[in-house]
C-alpha positions in Angstrom: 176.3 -38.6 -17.2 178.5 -36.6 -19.4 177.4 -34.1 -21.5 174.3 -33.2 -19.7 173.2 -29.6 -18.8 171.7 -29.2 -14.8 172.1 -30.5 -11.8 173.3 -34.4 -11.8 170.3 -35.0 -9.7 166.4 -34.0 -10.0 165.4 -31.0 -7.5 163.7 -31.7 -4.4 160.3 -31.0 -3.9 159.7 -28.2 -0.9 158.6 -29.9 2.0 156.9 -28.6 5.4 159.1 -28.3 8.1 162.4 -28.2 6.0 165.1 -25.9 7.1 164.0 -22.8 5.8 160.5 -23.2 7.2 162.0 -24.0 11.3 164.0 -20.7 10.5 160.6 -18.6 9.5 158.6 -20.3 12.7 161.7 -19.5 15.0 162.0 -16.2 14.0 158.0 -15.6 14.5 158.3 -17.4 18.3 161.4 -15.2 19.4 159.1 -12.3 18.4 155.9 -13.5 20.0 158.3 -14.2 23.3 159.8 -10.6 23.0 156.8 -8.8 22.6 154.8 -10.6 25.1 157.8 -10.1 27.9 157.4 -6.1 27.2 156.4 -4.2 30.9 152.7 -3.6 30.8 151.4 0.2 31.4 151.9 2.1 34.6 148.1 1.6 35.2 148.6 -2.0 35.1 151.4 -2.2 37.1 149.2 -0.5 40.1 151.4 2.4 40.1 149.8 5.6 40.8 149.4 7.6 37.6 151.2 11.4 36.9 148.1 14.1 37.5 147.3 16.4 34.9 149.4 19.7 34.9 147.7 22.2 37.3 147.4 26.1 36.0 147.4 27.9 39.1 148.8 27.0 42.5 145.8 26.1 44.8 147.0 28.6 47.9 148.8 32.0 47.4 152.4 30.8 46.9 153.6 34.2 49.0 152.3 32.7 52.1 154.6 32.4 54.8 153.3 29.3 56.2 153.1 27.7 52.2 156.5 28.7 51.9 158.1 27.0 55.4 155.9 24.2 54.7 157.8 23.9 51.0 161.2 24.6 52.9 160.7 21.4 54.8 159.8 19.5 51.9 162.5 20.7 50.0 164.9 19.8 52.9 163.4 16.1 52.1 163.4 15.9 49.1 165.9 18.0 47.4 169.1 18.2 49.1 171.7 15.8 50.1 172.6 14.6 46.8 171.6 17.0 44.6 170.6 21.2 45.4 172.2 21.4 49.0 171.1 22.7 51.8 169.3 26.4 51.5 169.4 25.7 47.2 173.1 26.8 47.1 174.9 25.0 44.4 175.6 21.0 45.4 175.4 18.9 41.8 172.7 21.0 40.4 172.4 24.3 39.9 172.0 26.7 42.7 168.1 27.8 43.1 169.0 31.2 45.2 169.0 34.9 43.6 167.8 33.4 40.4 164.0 34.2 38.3 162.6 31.1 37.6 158.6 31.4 36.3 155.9 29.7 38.0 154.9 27.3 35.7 158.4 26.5 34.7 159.3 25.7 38.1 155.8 23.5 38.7 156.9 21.7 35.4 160.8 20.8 36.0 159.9 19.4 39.7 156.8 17.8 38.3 158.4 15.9 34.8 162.1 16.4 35.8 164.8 16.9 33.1 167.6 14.8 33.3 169.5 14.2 35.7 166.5 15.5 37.8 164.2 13.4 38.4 160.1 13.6 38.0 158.7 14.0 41.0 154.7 13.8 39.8 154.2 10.7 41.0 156.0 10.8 44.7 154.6 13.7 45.6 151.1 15.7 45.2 150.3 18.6 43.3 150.1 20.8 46.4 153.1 19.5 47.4 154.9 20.1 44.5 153.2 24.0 44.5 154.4 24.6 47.7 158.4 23.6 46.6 157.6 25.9 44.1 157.1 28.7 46.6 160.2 28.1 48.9 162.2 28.5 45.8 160.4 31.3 44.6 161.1 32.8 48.0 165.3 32.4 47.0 164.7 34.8 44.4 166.2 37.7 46.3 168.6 35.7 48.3 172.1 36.3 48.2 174.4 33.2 47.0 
């Protein structure tokens, strides 16, 4: 009709399950499937969880027996890839002649820092004490 004002034909009533609605419902299911695909907890997973930080080594980290038995584990566990042999330089930095503090030490192998990895959950707290002391022990060591 000419000369009329609108739309040349009546609006639509909304109806359920139109276009706009599917788009609503599939946003709302690719949500509910994202969410729900999320890793549950560590605890869930049955992995063993980090231990609380200790304050003070367990043994006297001087001790020449603490300090061979952190040498082998450091042989184990650190070199190869990453502190070579002894703690000289490899692709991280060199552990010998340098201060490091107790804790600080305990924390780094414990957490990591990137690159390094945490080491909290492979290896006990007396373990991780005891790598402590053999680097501790480099202290005075020449490069």
């Amino acid at each position: 009709m000419r000369g009329m004002i609108g739309p040349s034909h009546p609006a639509r009533p909304r109806v359920p399950g139109a276009r706009g609605d599917r788009a609503v419902r599939l946003a709302w299911l690719v949500l509910l499937l994202a969410t729900s695909m999320m890793a549950p907890p560590a605890a869930a997973q049955g992995m063993r969880q980090p231990p609380p930080l200790p304050t003070e080594p367990p043994f006297n980290l001087s001790d020449p027996t603490v300090v061979q038995a952190g040498q082998s584990l450091f042989r184990q566990t650190c070199t190869g890839y990453c502190h070579g042999a002894e703690g000289r330089l490899s692709r991280a930095p060199a552990l010998r002649g340098r201060e490091f503090e107790t804790r600080y030490l305990y924390q780094r192998i414990a957490y990591g820092f990137p690159p390094m990895p945490a080491f909290q959950t492979l290896l006990t707290p007396e373990d991780i004490w005891k790598l402590v002391a053999y680097i501790k022990s480099l202290q005075g060591a020449k490069e």
